[in-house]
mmCIF file of the N, C-alpha and C atoms, coordinates in Angstrom:
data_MODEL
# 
_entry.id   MODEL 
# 
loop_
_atom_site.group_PDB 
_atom_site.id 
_atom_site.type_symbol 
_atom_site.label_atom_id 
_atom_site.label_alt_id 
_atom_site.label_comp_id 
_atom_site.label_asym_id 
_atom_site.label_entity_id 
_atom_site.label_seq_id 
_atom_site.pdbx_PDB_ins_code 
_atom_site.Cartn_x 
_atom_site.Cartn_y 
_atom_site.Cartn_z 
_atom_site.occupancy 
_atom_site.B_iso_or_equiv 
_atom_site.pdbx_formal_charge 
_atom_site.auth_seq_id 
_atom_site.auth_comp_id 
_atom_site.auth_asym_id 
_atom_site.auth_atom_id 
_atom_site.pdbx_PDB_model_num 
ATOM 1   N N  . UNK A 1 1  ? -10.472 -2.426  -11.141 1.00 0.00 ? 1  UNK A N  1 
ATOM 2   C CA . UNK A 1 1  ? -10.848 -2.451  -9.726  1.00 0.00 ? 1  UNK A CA 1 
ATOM 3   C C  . UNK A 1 1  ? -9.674  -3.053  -8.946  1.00 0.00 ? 1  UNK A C  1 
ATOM 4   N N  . UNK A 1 2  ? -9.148  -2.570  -7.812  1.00 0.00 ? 2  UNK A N  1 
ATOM 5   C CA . UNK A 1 2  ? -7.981  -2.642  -6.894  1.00 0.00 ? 2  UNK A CA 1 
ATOM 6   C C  . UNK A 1 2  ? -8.668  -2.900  -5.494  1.00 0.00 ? 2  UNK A C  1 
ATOM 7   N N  . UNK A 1 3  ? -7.829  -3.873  -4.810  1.00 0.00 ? 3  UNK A N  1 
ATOM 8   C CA . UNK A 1 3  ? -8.840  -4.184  -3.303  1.00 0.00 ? 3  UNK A CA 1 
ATOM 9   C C  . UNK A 1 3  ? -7.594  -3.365  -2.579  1.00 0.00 ? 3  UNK A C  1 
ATOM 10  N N  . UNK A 1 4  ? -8.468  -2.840  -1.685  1.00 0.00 ? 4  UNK A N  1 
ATOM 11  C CA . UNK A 1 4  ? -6.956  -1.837  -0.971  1.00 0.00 ? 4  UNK A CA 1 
ATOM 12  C C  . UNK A 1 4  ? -7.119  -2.963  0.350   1.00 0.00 ? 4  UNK A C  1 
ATOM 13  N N  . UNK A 1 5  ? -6.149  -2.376  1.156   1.00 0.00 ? 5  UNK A N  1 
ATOM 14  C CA . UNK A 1 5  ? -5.808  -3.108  2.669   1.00 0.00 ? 5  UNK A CA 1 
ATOM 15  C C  . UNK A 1 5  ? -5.074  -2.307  3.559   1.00 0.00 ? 5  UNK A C  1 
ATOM 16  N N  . UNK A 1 6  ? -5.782  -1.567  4.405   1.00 0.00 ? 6  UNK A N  1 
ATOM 17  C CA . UNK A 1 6  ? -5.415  -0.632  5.311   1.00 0.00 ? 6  UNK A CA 1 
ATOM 18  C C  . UNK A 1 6  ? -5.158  -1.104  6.484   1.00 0.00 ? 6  UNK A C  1 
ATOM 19  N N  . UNK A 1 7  ? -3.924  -0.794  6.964   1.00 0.00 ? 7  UNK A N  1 
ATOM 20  C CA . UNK A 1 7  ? -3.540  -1.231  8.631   1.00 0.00 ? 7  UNK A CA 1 
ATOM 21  C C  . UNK A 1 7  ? -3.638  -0.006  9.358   1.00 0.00 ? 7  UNK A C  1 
ATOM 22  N N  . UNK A 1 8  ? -4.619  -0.157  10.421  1.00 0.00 ? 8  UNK A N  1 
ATOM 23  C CA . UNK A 1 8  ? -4.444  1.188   11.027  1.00 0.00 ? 8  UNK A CA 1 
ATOM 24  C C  . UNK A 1 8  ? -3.606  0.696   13.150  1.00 0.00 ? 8  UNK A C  1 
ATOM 25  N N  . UNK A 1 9  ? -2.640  1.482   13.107  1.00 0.00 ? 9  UNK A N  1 
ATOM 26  C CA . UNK A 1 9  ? -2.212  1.597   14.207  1.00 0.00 ? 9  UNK A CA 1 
ATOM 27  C C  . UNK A 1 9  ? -1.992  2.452   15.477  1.00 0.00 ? 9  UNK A C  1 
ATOM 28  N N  . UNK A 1 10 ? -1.678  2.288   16.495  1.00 0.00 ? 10 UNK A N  1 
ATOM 29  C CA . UNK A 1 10 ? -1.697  3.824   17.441  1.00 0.00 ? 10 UNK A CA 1 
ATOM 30  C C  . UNK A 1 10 ? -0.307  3.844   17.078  1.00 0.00 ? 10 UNK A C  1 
ATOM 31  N N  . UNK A 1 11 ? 0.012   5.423   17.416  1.00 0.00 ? 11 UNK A N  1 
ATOM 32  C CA . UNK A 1 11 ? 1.239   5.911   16.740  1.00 0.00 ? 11 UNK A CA 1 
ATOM 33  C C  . UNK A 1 11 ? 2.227   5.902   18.170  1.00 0.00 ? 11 UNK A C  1 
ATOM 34  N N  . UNK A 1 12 ? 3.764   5.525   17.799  1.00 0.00 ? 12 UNK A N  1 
ATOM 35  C CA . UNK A 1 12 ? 4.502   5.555   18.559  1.00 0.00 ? 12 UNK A CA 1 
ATOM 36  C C  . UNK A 1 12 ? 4.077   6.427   19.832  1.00 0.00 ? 12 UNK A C  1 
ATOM 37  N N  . UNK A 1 13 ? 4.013   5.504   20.765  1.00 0.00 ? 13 UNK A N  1 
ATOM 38  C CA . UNK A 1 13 ? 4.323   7.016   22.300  1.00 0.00 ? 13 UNK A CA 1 
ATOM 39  C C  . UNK A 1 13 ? 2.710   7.104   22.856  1.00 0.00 ? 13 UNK A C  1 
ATOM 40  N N  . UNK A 1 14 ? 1.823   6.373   21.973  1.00 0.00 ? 14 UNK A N  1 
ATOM 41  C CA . UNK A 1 14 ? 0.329   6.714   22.389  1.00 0.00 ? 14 UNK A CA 1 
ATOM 42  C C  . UNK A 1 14 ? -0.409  5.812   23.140  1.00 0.00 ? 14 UNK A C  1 
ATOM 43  N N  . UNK A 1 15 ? -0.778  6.215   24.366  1.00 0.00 ? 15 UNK A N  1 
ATOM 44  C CA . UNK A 1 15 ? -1.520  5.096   25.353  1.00 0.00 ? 15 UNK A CA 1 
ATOM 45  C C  . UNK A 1 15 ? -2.686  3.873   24.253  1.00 0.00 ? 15 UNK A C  1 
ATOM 46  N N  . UNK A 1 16 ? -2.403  3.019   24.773  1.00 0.00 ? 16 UNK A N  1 
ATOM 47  C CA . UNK A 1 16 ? -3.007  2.004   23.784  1.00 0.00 ? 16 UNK A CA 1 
ATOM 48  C C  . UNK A 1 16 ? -4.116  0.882   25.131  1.00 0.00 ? 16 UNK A C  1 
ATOM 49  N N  . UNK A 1 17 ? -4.749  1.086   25.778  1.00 0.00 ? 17 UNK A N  1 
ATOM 50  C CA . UNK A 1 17 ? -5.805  0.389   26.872  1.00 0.00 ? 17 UNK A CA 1 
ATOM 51  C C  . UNK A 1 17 ? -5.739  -0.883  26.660  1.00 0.00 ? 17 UNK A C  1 
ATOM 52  N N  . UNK A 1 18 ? -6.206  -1.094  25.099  1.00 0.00 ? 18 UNK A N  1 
ATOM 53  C CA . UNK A 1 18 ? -6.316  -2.363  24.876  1.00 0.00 ? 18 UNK A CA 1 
ATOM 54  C C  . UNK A 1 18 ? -5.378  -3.163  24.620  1.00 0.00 ? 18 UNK A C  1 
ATOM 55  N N  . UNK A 1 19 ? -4.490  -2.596  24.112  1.00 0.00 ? 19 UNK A N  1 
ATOM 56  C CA . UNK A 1 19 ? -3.316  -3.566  23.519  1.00 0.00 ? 19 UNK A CA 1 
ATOM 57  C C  . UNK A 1 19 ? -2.765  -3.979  25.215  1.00 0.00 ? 19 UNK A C  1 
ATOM 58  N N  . UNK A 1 20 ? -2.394  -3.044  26.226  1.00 0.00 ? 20 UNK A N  1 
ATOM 59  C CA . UNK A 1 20 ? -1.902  -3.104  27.598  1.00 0.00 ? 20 UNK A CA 1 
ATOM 60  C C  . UNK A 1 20 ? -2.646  -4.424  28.220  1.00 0.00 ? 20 UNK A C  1 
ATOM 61  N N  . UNK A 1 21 ? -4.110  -4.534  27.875  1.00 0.00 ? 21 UNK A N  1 
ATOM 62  C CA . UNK A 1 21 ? -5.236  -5.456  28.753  1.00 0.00 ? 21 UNK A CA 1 
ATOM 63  C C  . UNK A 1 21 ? -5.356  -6.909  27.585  1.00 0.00 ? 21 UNK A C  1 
ATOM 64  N N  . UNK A 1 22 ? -4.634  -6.507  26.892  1.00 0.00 ? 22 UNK A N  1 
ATOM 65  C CA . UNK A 1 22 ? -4.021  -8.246  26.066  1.00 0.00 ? 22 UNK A CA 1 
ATOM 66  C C  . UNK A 1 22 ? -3.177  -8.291  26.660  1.00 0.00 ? 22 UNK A C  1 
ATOM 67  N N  . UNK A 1 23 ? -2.040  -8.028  26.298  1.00 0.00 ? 23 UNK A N  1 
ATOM 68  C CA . UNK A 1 23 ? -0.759  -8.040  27.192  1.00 0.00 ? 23 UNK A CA 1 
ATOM 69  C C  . UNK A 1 23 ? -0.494  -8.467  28.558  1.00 0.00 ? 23 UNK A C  1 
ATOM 70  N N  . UNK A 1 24 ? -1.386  -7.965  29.236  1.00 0.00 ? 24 UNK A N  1 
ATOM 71  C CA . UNK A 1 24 ? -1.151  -8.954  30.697  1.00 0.00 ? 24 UNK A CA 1 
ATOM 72  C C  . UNK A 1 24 ? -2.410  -10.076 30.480  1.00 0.00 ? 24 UNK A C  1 
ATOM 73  N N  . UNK A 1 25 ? -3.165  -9.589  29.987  1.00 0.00 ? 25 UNK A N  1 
ATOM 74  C CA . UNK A 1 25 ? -3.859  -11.650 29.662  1.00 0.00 ? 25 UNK A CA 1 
ATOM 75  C C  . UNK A 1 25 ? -3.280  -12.254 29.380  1.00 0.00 ? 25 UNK A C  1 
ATOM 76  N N  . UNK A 1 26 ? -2.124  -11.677 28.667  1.00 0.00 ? 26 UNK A N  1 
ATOM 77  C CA . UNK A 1 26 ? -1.482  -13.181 27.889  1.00 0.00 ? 26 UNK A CA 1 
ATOM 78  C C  . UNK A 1 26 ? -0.294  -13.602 29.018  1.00 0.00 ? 26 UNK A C  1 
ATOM 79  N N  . UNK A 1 27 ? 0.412   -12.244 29.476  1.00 0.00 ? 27 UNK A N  1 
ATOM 80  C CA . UNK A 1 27 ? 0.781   -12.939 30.797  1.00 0.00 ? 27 UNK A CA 1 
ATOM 81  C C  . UNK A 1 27 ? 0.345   -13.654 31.717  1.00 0.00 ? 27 UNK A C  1 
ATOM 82  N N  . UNK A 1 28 ? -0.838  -13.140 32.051  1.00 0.00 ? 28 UNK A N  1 
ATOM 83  C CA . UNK A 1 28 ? -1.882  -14.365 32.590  1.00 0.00 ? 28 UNK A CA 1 
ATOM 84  C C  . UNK A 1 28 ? -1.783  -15.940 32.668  1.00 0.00 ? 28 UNK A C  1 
ATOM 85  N N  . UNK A 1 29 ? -1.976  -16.179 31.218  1.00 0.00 ? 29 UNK A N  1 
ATOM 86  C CA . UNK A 1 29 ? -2.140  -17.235 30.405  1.00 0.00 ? 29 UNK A CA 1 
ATOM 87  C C  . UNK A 1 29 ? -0.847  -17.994 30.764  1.00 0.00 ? 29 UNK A C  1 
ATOM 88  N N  . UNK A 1 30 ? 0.502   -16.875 31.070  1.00 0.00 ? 30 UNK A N  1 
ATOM 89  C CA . UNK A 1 30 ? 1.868   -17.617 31.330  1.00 0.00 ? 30 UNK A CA 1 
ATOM 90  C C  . UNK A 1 30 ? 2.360   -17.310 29.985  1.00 0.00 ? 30 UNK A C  1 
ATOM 91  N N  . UNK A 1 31 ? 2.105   -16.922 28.682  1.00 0.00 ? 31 UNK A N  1 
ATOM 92  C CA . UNK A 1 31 ? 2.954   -16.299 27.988  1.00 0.00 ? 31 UNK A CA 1 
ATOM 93  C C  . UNK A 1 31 ? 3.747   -14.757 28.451  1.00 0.00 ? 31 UNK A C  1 
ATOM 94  N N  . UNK A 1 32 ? 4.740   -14.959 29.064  1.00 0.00 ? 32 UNK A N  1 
ATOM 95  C CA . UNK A 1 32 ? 5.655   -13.971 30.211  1.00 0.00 ? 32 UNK A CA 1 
ATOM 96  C C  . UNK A 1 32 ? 6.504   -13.479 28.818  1.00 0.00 ? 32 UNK A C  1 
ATOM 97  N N  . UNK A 1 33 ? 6.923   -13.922 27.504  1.00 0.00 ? 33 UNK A N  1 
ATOM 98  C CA . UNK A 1 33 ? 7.709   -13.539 26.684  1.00 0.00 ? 33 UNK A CA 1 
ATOM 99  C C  . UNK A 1 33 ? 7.201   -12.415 26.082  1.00 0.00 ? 33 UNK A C  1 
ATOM 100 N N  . UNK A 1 34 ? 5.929   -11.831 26.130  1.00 0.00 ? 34 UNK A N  1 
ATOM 101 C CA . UNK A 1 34 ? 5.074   -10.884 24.909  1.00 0.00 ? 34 UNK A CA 1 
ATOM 102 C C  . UNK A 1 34 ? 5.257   -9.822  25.520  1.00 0.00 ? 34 UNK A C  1 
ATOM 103 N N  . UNK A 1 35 ? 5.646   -8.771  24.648  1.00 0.00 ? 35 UNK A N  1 
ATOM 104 C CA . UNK A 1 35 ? 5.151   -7.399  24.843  1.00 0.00 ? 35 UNK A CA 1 
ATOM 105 C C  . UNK A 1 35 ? 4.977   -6.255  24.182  1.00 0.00 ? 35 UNK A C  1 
ATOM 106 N N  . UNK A 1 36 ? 4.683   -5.345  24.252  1.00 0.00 ? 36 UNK A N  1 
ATOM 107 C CA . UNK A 1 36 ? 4.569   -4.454  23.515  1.00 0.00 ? 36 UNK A CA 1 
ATOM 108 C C  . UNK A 1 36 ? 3.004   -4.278  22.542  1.00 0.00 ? 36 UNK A C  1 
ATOM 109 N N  . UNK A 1 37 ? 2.233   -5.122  22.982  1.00 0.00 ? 37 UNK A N  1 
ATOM 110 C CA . UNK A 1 37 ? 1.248   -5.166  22.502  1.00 0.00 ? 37 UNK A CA 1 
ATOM 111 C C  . UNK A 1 37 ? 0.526   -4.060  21.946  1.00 0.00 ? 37 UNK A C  1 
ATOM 112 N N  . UNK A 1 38 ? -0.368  -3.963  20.337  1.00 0.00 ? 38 UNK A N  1 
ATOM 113 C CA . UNK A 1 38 ? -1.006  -2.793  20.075  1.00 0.00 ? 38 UNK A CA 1 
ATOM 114 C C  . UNK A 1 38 ? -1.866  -3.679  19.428  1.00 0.00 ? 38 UNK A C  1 
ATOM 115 N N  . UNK A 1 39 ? -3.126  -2.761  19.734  1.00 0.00 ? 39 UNK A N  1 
ATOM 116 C CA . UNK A 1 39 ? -4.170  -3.533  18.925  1.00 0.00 ? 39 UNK A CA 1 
ATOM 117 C C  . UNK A 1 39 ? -4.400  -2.387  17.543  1.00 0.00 ? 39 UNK A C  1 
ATOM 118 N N  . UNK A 1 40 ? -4.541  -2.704  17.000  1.00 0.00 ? 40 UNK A N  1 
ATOM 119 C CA . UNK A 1 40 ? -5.147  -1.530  15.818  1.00 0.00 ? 40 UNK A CA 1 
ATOM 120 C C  . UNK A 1 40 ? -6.672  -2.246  14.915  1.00 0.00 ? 40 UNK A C  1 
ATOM 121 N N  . UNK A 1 41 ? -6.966  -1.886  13.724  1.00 0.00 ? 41 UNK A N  1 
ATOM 122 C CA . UNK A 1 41 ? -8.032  -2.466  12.762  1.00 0.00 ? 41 UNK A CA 1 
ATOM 123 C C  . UNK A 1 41 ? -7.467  -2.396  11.659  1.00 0.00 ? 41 UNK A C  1 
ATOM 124 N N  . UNK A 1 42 ? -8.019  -3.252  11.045  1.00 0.00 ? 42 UNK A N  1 
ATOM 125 C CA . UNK A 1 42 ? -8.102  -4.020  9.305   1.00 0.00 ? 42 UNK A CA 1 
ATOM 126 C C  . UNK A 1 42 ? -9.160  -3.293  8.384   1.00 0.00 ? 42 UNK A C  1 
ATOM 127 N N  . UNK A 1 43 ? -9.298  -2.055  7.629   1.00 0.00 ? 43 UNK A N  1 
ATOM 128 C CA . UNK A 1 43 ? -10.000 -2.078  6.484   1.00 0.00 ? 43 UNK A CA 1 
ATOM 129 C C  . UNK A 1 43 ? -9.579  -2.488  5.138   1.00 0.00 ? 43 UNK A C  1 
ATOM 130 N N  . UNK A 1 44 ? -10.803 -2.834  4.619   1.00 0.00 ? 44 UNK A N  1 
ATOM 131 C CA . UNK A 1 44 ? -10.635 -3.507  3.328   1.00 0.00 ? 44 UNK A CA 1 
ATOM 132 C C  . UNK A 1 44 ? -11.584 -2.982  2.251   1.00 0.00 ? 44 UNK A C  1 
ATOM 133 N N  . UNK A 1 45 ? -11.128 -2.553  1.624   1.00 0.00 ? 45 UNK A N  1 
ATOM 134 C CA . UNK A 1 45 ? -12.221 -2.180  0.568   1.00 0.00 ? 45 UNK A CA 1 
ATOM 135 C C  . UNK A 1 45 ? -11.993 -2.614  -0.878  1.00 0.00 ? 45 UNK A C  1 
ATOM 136 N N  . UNK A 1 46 ? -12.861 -1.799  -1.906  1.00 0.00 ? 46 UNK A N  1 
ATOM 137 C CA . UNK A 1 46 ? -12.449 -2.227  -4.050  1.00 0.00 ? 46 UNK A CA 1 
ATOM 138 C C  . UNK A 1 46 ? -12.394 -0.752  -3.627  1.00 0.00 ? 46 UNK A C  1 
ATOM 139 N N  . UNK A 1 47 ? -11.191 -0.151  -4.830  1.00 0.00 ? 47 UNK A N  1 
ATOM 140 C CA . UNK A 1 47 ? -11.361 0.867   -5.005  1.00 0.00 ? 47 UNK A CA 1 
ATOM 141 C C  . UNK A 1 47 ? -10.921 0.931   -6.552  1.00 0.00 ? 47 UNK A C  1 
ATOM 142 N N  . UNK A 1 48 ? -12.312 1.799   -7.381  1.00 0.00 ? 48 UNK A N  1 
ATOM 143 C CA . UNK A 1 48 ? -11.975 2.022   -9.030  1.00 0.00 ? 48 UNK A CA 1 
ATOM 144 C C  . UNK A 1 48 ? -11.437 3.164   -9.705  1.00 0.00 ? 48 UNK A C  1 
ATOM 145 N N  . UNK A 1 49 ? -10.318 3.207   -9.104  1.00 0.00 ? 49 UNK A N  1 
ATOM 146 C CA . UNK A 1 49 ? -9.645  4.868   -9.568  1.00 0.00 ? 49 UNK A CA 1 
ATOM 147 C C  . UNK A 1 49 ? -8.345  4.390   -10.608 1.00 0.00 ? 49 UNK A C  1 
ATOM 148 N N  . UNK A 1 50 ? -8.058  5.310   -11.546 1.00 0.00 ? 50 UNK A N  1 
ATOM 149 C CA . UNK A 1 50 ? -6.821  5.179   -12.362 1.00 0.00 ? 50 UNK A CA 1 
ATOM 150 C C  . UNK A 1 50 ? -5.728  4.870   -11.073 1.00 0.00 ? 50 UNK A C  1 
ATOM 151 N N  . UNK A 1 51 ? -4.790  4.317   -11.503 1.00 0.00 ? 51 UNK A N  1 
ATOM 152 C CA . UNK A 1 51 ? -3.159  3.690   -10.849 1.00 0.00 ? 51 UNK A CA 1 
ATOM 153 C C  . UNK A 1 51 ? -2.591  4.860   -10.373 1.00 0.00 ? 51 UNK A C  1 
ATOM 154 N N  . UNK A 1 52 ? -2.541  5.784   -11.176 1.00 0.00 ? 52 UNK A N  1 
ATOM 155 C CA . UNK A 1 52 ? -1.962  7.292   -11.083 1.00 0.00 ? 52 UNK A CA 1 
ATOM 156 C C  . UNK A 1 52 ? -2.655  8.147   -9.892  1.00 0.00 ? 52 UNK A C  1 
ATOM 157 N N  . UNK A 1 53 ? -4.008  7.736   -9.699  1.00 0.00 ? 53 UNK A N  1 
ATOM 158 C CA . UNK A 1 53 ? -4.940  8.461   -8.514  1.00 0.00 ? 53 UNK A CA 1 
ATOM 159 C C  . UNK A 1 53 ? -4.941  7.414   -7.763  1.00 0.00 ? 53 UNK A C  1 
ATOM 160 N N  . UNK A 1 54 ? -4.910  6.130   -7.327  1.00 0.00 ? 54 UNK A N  1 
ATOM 161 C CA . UNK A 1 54 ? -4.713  5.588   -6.034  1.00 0.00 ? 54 UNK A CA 1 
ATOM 162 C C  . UNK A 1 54 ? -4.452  6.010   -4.754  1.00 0.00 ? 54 UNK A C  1 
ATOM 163 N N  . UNK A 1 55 ? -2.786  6.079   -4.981  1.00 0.00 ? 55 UNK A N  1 
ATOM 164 C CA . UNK A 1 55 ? -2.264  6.820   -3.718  1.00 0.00 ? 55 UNK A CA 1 
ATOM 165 C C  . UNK A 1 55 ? -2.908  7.961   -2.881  1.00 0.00 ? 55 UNK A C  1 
ATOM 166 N N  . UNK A 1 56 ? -3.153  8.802   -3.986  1.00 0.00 ? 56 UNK A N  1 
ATOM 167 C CA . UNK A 1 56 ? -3.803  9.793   -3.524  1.00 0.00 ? 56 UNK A CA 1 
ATOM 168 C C  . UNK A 1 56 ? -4.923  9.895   -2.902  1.00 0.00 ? 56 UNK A C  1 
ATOM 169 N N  . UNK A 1 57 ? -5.880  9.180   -3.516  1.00 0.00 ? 57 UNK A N  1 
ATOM 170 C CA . UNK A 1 57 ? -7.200  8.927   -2.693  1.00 0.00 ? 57 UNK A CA 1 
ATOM 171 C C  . UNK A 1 57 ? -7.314  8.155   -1.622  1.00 0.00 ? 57 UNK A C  1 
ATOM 172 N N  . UNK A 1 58 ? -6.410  7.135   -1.464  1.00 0.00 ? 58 UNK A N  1 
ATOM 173 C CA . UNK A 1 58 ? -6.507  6.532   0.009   1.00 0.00 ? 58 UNK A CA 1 
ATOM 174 C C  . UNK A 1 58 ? -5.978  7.299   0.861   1.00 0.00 ? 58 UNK A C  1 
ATOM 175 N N  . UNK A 1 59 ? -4.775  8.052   0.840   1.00 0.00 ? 59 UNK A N  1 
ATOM 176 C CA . UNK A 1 59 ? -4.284  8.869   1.863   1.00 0.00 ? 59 UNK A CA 1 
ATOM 177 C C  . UNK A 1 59 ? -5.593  9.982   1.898   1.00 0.00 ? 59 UNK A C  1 
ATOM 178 N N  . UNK A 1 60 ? -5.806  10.532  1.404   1.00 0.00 ? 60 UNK A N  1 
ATOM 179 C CA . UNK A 1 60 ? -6.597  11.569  1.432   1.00 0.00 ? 60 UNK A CA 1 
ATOM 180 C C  . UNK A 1 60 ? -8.089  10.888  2.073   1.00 0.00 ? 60 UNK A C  1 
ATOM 181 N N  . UNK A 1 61 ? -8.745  9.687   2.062   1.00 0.00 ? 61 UNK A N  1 
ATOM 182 C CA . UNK A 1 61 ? -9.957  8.609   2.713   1.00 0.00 ? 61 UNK A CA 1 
ATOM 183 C C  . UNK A 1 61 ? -9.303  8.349   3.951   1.00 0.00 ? 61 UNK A C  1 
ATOM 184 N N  . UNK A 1 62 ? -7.972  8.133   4.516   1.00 0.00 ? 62 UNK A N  1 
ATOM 185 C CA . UNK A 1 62 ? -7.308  7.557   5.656   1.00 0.00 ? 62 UNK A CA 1 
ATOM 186 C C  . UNK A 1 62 ? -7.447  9.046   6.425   1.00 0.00 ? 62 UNK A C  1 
ATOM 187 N N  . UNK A 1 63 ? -6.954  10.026  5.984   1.00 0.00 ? 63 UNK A N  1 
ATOM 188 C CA . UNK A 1 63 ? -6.817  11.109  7.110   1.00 0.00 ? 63 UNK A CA 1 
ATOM 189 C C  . UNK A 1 63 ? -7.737  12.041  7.278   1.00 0.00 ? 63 UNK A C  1 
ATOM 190 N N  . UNK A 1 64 ? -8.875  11.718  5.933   1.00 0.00 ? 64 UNK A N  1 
ATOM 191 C CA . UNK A 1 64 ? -10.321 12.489  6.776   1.00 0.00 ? 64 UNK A CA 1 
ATOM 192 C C  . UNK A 1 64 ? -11.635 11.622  7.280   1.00 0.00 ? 64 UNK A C  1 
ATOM 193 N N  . UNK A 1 65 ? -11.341 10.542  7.437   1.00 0.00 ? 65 UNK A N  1 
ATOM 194 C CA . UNK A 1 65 ? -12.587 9.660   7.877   1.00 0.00 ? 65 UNK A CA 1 
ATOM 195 C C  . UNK A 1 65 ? -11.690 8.409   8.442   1.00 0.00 ? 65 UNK A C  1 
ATOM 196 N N  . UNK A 1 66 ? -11.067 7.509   7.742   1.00 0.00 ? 66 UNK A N  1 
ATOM 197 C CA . UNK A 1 66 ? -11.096 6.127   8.280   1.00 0.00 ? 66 UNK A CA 1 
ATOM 198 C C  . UNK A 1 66 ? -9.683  6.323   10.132  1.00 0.00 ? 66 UNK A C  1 
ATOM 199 N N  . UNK A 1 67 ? -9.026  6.957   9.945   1.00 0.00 ? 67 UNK A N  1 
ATOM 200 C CA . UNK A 1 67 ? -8.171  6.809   11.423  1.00 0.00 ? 67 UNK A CA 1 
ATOM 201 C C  . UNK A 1 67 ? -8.201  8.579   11.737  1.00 0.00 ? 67 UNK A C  1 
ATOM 202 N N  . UNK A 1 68 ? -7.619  8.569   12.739  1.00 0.00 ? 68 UNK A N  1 
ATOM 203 C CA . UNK A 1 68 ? -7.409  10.044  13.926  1.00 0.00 ? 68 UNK A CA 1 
ATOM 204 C C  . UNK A 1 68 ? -5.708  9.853   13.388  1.00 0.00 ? 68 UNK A C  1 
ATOM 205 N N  . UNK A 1 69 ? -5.564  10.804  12.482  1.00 0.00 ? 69 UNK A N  1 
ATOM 206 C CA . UNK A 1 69 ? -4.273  11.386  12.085  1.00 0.00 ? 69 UNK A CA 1 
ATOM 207 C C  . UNK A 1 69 ? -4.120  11.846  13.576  1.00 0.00 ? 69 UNK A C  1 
ATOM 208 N N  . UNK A 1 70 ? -4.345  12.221  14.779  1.00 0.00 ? 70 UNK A N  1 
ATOM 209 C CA . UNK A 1 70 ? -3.896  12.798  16.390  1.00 0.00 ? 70 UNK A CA 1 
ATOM 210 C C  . UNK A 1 70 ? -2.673  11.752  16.741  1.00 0.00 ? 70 UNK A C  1 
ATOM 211 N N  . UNK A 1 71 ? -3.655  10.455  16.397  1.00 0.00 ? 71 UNK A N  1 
ATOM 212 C CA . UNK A 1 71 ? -3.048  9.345   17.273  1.00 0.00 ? 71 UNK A CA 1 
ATOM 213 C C  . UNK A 1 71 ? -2.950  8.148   16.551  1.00 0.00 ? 71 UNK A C  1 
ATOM 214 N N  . UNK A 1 72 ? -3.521  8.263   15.683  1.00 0.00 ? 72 UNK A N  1 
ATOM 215 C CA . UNK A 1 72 ? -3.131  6.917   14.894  1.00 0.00 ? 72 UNK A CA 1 
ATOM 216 C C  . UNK A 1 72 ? -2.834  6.759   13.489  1.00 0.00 ? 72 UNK A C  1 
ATOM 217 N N  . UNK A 1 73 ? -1.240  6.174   12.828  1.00 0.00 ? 73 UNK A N  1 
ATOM 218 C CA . UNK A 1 73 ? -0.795  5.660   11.738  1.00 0.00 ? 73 UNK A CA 1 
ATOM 219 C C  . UNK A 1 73 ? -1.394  4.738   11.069  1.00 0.00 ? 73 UNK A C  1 
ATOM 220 N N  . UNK A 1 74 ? -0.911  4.755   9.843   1.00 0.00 ? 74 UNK A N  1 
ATOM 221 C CA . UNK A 1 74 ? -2.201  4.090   9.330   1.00 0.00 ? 74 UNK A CA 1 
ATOM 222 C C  . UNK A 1 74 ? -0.666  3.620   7.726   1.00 0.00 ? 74 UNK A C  1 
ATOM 223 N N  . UNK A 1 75 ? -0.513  2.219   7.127   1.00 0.00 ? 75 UNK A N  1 
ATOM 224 C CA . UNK A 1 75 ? -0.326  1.870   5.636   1.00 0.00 ? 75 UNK A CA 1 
ATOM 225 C C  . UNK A 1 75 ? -1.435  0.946   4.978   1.00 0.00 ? 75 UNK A C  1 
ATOM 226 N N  . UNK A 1 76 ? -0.939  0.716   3.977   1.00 0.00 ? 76 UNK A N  1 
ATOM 227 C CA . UNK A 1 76 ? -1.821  0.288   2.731   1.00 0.00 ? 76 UNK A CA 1 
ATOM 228 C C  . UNK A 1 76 ? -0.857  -0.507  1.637   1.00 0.00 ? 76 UNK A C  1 
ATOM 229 N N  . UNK A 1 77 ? -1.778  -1.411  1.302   1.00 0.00 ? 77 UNK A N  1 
ATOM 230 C CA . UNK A 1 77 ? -1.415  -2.695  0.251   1.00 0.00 ? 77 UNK A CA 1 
ATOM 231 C C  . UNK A 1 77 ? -2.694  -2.163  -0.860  1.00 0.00 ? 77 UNK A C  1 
ATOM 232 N N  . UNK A 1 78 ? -1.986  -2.147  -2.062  1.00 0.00 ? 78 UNK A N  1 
ATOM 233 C CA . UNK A 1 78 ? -3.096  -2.175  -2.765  1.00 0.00 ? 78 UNK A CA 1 
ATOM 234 C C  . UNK A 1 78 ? -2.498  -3.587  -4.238  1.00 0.00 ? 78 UNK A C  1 
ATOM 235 N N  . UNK A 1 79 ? -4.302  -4.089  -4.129  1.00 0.00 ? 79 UNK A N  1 
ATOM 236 C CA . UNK A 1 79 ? -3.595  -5.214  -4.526  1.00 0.00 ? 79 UNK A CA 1 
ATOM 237 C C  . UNK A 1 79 ? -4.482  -5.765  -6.092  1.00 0.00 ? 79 UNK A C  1 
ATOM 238 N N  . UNK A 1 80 ? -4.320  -5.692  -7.348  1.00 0.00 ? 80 UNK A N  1 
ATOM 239 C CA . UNK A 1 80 ? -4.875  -5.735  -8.297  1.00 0.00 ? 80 UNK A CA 1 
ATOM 240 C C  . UNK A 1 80 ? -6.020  -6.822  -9.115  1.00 0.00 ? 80 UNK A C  1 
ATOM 241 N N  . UNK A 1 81 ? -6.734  -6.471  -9.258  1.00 0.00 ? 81 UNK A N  1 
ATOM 242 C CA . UNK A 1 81 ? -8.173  -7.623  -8.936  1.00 0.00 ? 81 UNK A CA 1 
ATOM 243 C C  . UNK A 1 81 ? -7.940  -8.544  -10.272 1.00 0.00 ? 81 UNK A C  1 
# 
């Protein structure tokens, strides 16, 4: 059993709402140094597949269910239990 760790992100060039509406909060706040803000999500799962089928099955779980291959990138840590 392997715990995976998926970062999912918006992909270069893609309007991001939220990351923009941190970004001036934090200017707000008077942190004037930040930018570029993106928010993305954290999945985490066990996954029990041979070493040899890993790769494969998370890419293949990432681009038909867990993110929008349109607009959002996505890596992975997989990390051995």
């Amino acid at each position: 059993m392997a715990k995976v760790k998926i970062y999912v992100t918006p992909k270069q060039g893609v309007l991001d709402p939220q990351g923009k509406t941190v970004e001036a909060a934090l200017h707000t706040l008077g942190y004037k140094n930040v930018a570029g803000v993106k928010i993305g999500k954290y999945i985490e799962l066990e996954l029990n597949a041979r070493p040899a089928d890993r790769e494969k099955q998370i890419n293949e779980m990432c681009k038909k269910l867990l993110t929008n291959p349109v607009i959002e990138d996505f890596t992975f840590q997989v990390v051995e239990a």
